[in-house]
C-alpha angles and dihedrals in degrees: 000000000000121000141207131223090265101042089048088056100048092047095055098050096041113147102164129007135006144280098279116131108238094015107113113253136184123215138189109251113215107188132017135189128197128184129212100258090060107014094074088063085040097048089043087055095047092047082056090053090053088212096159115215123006118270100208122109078238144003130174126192105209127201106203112114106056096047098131088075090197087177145354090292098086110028077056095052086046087057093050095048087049095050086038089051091049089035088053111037090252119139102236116212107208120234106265094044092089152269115318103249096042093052098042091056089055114040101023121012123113135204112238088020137117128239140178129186132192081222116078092222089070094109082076080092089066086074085076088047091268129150081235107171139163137233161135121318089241094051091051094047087050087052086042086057086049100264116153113239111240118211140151109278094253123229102247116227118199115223106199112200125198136183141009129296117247122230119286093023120102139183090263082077091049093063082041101059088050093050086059088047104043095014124194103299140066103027108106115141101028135112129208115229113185121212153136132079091306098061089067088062095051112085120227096263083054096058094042090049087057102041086051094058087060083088092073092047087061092235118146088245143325117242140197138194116252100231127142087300088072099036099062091045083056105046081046083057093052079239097106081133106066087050116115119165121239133190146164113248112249108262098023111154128243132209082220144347138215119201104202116178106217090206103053091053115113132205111285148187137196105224125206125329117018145010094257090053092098129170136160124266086235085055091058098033115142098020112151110248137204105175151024138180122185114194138057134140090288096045112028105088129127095264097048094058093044084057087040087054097043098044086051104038120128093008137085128226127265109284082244105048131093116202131192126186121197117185115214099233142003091260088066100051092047089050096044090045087054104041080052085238078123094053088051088053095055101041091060091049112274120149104219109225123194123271098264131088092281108151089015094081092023096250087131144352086049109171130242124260129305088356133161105229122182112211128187081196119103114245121046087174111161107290105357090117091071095249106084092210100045119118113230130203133187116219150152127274088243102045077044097058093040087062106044084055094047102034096236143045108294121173101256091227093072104038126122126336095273125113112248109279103237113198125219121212109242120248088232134018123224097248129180112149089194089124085056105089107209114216115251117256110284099253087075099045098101092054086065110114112222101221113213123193128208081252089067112087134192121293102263118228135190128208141238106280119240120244090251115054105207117183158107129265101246106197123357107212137187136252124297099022109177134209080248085070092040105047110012119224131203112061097013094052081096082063089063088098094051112051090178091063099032084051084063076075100047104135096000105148092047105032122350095188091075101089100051085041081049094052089042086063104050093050087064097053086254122132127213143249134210113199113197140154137217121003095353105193109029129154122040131032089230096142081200085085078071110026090049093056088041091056081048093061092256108166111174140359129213117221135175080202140004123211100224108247087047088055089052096050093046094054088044088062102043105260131135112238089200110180112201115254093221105032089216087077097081094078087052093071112058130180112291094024114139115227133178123204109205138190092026105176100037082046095051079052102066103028101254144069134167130248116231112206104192098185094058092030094236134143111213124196104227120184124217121173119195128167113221092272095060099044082059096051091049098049090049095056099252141336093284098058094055086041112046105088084017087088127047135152143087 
């Protein structure tokens, strides 16, 4: 039977099940990531298992999100992750190397392998033909003690790409194309598999630039074939060893499949306030600008700062505009500081960031008031800039640099009077991999002192749920709710490594008074609700949006629909993902109703309860739909508490 990319990668890396889209699998990981704003809960939770040393063929720790280090909090959780990586047999990849998913394509990913990530941009790594695939912090220290990850076997959609892009057009516009066609919501369970003649013109970080923004479609990951394009990247990279081609069989089958005609894609933009939100440049043409960044982990490879410092060589930016430029490594930075592209950059007006998330998750470089940013980062959700009222705008580098030079948005195609600066892939890449700390042998693992800061709070643990579930709903919410809404970002990423004091933001940008009604509750043996609509929990893989809320005595939560690695870390703490029946529903339960859940355990049996809402005097028919797997985790109170004393070695 011919077989796709996808399918391929699952198969050979089958633990448990079989190849059946929608059946629930289980596959070996072979390489994780984690980064600092949620390694320090993942490593903590690792540390719990006492697993000894990792059991992955590789694991890296990044720094590369809490860089600003505004106070002890962060420098402290950096320290911990650096004794837990050498404790643990872990590489650690010192802040100031790069962001996670740059780094990690070029240093460390491998073609035919698997990855997960405690970061929902890992399929990035697809890019390089890899199962790259985000999640939750718990579910990556279980793959890093050599559990298996368990997911629903996704639909696979072909996306058959012809032709050839036209200049001034980049693959930023590509994801973007698809968000406007499949948009943010409604894609769970699926998987991206690139193909067709178009795929072999589209360089690696192309590719990668298009498989991160998955993410944003809600798809379990985005995946490309390893051909020659790979393999010179590779061998650039001094890595022609790791490289093994992949390709689909001629004639494998699709659950679906997407014909995009590379030639025929314009220069677009996402507008406020959200990824799906797309709109042409000519659309936007002569909009007024303030501010523009140009990085991130989708747009801040190599190739896009060679386009950002050509575009801008020999001019200066707009007297109004403020740009920021962020490489993605530390290879790119060197590269660019010796070619003299970094010199360009500067002379026309750029500050040069460090090479981290930075503005990405708002933690610096946050806009003014009321002003227009262009982004080449990925989200441009309601406040993660750092500025609640700035309009935020995704964008390409080259639609970006146009811009900072015109003051406004202008459609790239008819800039200036330059020819379009293609940039050719280096024959070999600057590598030195010194701010990489390699583990000690492990003989002299268990000597390494784990070095715990004052940030760094206790472990946080649910219990075993009674039978009958009393409580209040404690907020209602919209559609599309993001972990952005849930957990802030920006200045309270420092909190990651407390959850009692993080949980004092649960809900902040929507209702700050949910954490002190929460603890009311609570005081009065009471649990909590949370009442939401359509694709509850997108955005980011932070597992806090469910451990907080957990902390806070948050029970269930009523959805009309989940995004899939919120469902996960809300199972992994304990807590019901329960999706209304009748949609409709959803306008029957309002803020302050009291509502009971009985019959828990014989409920969770047969896949549906009813929700009882006291105050209005309605019974609602509520689903939830746990394998065996998850109705354990649930009834014990969580994953950890099946799991600690479950693992144990060196």
């Amino acid at each position: 039977m011919p077989r796709g990319v996808v399918e391929k990668l699952i198969t050979s890396h089958l633990a448990s099940g079989a190849w059946a889209p929608g059946a629930d699998i289980e596959i070996r990981i072979d390489q994780t990531l984690t980064q600092d704003a949620t390694g320090t809960m993942a490593f903590l939770q690792y540390e719990a298992m006492g697993a000894g040393s990792v059991k992955t063929e590789l694991s890296v720790s990044y720094v590369d999100h809490n860089t600003v280090q505004s106070g002890f909090e962060n420098a402290d959780d950096h320290a911990y992750l650096q004794s837990a990586a050498a404790r643990f047999g872990v590489k650690f990849s010192r802040a100031g190397n790069g962001i996670c998913h740059q780094v990690h394509l070029e240093r460390f990913g491998k073609p035919g392998r698997t990855l997960l990530g405690s970061d929902s941009h890992t399929p990035t790594g697809g890019g390089i033909g890899m199962l790259a695939i985000g999640a939750g912090g718990l579910d990556v220290a279980l793959a890093m003690a050599g559990q298996p990850f368990a997911l629903q076997c996704p639909r696979v959609c072909l996306v058959r790409l012809a032709g050839r892009l036209p200049p001034w057009v980049s693959a930023k516009d590509v994801i973007l194309r698809l968000l406007q066609m499949l948009t943010s919501k409604g894609n769970v369970g699926t998987a991206l598999e690139y193909g067709g003649p178009g795929v072999r013109t589209l360089s690696v970080p192309e590719r990668a630039t298009i498989a991160n923004m998955g993410a944003e479609l809600g798809v379990t990951a985005s995946v490309f074939p390893a051909d020659n394009v790979t393999r010179r990247f590779l061998q650039a990279q001094g890595r022609l060893a790791d490289y093994t081609p992949l390709k689909a069989d001629p004639g494998a089958r699709y659950d679906r499949v997407i014909d995009i005609d590379l030639s025929q894609i314009e220069p677009l933009a996402a507008a406020p306030h959200n990824p799906d939100n797309v709109k042409t440049v000519r659309e936007l043409a002569g909009l007024a600008v303030q501010q523009v960044c140009i990085g991130s982990c989708t747009n801040s490879s190599y190739k896009d700062l060679m386009v950002a410092a050509r575009m801008l060589a020999g001019k200066k930016i707009a007297p109004g505009i403020s740009l920021v430029v962020a490489p993605g490594s530390r290879q790119v930075l060197e590269m660019i500081a010796r070619n003299g592209a970094l010199a360009d950059l500067i002379a026309a007006g750029a500050r040069i960031a460090e090479s981290a998330c930075g503005f990405c998750i708002g933690n610096s470089h946050a806009p003014r008031s009321n002003a227009v940013s262009i982004r080449t980062s990925n989200r441009n959700f309601l406040g993660r800039s750092g500025t609640r009222d700035a309009a935020v705008y995704l964008a390409s580098v080259e639609t970006a640099a146009a811009a900072a030079v015109a003051g406004e948005f202008t459609d790239p195609r008819g800039w200036g009077a330059g020819r379009y600066p293609f940039i050719k892939q280096p024959a070999h890449f600057i590598t030195d991999d010194a701010m990489i700390v390699e583990p000690p042998l492990p003989a002299a693992r268990a000597q390494v002192a784990l070095v715990r800061g004052p940030n760094i709070g206790a472990l946080p643990r649910n219990v075993p749920p009674p039978d009958t579930l009393a409580g209040i709903a404690q907020i209602k919410v919209g559609d599309k709710v993001t972990t952005d809404h849930i957990m802030p970002a920006g200045a309270f990423l420092k909190l990651r490594s407390n959850v009692p004091k993080y949980a004092e933001y649960v809900f902040h940008p929507v209702d700050p008074g949910f954490p002190a009604r929460c603890k009311a509750a609570r005081a009065q043996g009471r649990v909590s609700f949370i009442i939401a609509g359509e694709s509850y929990g997108q955005g980011s893989s932070r597992e806090h949006a469910a451990l907080c809320p957990m902390f806070l005595g948050v029970r269930a939560v009523a959805a009309r629909s989940f995004e899939r690695i919120h469902t996960a870390n809300l199972i992994n703490c304990g807590i019901l993902p329960l999706i209304f029946q009748d949609p409709g529903d959803y306008a029957r339960v309002e803020q302050g109703d009291v509502l009971e859940l009985a019959g828990l355990r014989a409920g969770l049996e047969r896949g549906a309860l009813t929700l009882q809402n006291i105050t209005r005097g309605i019974a609602i028919p509520v689903q939830c739909r746990l394998n065996e797997r998850e109705r354990a985790i649930i009834l014990a109170g969580g994953r950890l508490n099946l799991q600690v004393g479950a693992t144990s070695g060196g």
